[in-house]
MIKENU-376739 format. One record per residue: residue in one letter; x, y, z of N, C-alpha, C in turn. Coordinates in steps of 0.02 Angstrom, whole numbers, plus 50000, padded with zeros to 5 digits. Layout:
BEGIN
AXYZXYZXYZ/...
***
This chain:
BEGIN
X538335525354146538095523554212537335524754215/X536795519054221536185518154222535695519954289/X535425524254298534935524854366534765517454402/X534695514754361534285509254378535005503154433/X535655503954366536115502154406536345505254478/X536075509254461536725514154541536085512654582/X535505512654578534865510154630534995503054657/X535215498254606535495489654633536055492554656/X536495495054642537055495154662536975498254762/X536555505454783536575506354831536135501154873/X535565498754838535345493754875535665488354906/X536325484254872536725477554895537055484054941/X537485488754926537665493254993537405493155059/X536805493255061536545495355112536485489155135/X536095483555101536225474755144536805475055157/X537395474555136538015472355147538095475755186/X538125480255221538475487355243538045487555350/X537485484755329537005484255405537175477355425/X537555470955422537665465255432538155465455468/X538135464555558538575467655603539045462055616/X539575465055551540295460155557540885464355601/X541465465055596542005464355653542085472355635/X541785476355594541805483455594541395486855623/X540715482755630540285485955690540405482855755/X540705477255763541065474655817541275480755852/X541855482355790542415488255820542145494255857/X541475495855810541265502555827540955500255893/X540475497255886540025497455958540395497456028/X540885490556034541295490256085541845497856098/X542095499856036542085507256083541785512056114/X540965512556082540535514756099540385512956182/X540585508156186540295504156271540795505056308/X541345504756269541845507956325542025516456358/X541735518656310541955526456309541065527856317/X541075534056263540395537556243540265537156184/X539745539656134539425539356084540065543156022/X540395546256072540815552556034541465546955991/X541415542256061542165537156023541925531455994/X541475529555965541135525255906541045527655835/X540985535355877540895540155787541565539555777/X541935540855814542775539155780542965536855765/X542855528855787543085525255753542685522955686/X542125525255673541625523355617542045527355564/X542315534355590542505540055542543205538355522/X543595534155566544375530755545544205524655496/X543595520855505543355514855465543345518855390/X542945522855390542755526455345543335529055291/X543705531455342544365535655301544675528855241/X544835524255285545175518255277544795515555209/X544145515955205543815514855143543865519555073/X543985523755094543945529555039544835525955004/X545325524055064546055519955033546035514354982/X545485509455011545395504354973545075506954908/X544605510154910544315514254862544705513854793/X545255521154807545945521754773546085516154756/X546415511654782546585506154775546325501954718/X545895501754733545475496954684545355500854635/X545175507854633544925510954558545715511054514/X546385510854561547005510954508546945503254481/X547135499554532547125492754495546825489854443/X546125490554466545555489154408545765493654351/X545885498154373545885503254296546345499754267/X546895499354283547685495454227547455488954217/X546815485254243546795478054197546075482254148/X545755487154158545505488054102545815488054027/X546355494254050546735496053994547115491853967/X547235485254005547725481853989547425475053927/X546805472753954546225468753925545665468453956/X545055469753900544385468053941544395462953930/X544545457553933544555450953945544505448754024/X545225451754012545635447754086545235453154137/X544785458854126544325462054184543735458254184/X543405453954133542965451554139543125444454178/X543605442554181543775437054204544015439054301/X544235444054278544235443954355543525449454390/X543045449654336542385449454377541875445654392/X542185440054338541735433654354542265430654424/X542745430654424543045427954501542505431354551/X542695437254542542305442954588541675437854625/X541295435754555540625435754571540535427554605/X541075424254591540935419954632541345419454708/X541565424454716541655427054804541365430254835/X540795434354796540165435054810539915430454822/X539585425354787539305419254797539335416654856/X540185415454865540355411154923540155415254976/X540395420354988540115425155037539245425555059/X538955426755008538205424955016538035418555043/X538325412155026538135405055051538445404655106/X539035408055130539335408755203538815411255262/X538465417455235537915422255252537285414955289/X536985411455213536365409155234536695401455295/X537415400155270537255393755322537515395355391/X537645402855387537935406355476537125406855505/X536595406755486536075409255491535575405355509/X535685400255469535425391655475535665390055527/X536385390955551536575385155617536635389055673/X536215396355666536015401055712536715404155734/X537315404155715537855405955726537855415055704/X538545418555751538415426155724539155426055731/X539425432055703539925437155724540185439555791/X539335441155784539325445955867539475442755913/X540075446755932540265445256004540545452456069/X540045455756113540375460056134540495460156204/X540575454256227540805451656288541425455356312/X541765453556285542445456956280542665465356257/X542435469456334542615477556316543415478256320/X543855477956353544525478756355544505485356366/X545145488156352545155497056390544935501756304/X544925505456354544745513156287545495513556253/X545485514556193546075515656151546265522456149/X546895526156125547025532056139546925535956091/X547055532556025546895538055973546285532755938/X545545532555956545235527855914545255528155822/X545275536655804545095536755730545675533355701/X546335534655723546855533955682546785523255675/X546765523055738546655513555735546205511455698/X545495514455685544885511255640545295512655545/X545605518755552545905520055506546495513555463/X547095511855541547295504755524546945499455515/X546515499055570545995493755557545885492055487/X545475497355438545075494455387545785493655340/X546225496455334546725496555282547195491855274/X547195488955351547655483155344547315476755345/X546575477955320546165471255331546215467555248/X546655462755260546485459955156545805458555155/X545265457155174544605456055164544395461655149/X544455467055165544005472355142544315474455062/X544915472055070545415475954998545095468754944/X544915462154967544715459654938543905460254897/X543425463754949543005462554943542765468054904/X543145474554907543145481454858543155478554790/X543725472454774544255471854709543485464554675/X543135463354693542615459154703541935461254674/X541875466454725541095469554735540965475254682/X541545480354663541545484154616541375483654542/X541945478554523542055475754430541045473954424/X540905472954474540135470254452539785474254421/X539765480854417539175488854396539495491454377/X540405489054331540765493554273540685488254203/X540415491654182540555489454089541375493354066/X541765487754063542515487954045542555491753975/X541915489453938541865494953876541645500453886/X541615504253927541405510953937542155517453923/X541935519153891542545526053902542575529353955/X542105530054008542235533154092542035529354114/X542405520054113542555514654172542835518254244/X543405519254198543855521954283543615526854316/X543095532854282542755537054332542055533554364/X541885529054323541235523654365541675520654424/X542085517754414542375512754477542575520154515/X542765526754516542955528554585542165529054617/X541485532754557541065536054591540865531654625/X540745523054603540485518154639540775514754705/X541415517854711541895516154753541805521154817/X541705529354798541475535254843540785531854873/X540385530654832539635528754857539545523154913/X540195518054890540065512054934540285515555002/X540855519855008541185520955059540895524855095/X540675530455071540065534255112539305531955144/X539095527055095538455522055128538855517255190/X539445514555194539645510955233539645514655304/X540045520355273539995525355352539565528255369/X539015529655338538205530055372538095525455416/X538145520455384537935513255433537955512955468/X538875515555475539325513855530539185516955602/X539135524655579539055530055609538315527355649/X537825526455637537085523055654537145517755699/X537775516255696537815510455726538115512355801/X538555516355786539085520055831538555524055860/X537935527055858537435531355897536905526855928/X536765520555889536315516855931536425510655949/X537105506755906537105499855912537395497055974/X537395499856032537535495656124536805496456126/X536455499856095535665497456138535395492756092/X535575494156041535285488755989535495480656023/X536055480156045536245474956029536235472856122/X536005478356156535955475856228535335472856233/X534755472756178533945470356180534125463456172/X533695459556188533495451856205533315447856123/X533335454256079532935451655993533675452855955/X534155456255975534795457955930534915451455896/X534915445655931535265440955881534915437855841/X534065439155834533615439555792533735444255745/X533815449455746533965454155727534595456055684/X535135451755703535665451855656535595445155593/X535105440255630535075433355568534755437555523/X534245439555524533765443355472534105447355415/X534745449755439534785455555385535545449855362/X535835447655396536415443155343535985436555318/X535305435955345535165430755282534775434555216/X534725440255215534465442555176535065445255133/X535485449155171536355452255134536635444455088/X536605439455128536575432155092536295431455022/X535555430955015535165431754957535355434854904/X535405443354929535625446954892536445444554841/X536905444454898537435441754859537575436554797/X537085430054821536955424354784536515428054722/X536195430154757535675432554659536225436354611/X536615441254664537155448554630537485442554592/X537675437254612538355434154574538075427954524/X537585425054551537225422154479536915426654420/X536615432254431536885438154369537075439354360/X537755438254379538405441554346538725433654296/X538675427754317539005424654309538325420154244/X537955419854262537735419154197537325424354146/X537465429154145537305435554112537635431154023/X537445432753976537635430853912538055438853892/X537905444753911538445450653883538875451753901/
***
């Protein structure tokens, strides 16, 4: 595991991770319904829920290591072109000025928020997709500590996510009550966009 990798690696984290899709949805709108206290909760149930997928993905991946680096390289070149798609999803939501954001809709305060952000992320196949995707990209299948790269990279993503989250959950109803928010959200998913598209054309035409 290369400095230089785990520096790209937290960098696409952090684009991917500030691009206010239906998890900062989640958080903020509790935040607006309640207090600051019930956005951290649900950021911290999001959170938990990641550390699952995590697991998840470091077993799986691990048994197609062991099984063939072939068939891991093949399903990291899939990876990389759902990256792709994801990135070109990114620049033409951005182009036709379209967002995510929507927080019109508060509804009531929930009763146990952590345990729901908790269901939330775990029962979402997009996120279990996008772990099983985003990971295989910064493991060399020939490595003898693959499977301890895919958890540490898997801990890292999940803890940068809930920074985010948490940041979001302390400031994002004011962020997103200013008159520039939806300026403000094109900017960073057309850039999380970029990023993706470059992440998966190096992956996909890499010659090693």
């Amino acid at each position: 595991m290369e400095f230089s990798s785990i520096y790209v690696f937290v960098l696409a984290c952090l684009a991917i991770n500030l691009i206010p899709g239906p998890d900062v949805i989640y958080i903020v709108t509790n935040t607006m319904r309640g207090k600051v206290t019930s956005g951290v909760k649900a950021a911290s149930g999001l959170g938990a829920g990641y550390v699952c997928h995590t697991i998840a993905a470091c077993l799986g991946l691990s048994a197609v290591i062991l099984s063939s680096a072939l068939l891991f390289n093949i399903v990291k070149i899939l990876g990389a072109l759902y990256l792709g798609y994801l990135g070109v999803k990114c620049l033409i939501s951005v182009y036709k000025g379209t967002s995510q954001l929507d927080l019109t809709h508060k509804g009531t305060q929930a009763n146990n928020i952590f345990m729901q952000g908790v269901i939330v992320s775990v029962l979402n196949p997009k996120v279990a997709l996008f772990f099983l995707s985003f990971l295989p990209q910064f493991i060399d299948p020939h490595s003898e500590n693959a499977a301890l790269h895919l958890l540490i990279y898997g801990l890292i993503f999940s803890s940068l996510a809930t920074i985010c989250n948490l940041v979001y959950a302390i400031a994002g109803s004011w962020m997103f009550s200013s008159d520039k928010a939806k300026q403000y959200t094109q900017v960073l998913e057309g850039l999380s966009g970029l990023l993706l598209i470059g992440l998966a054309s190096k992956i996909v035409l890499d010659d090693k």
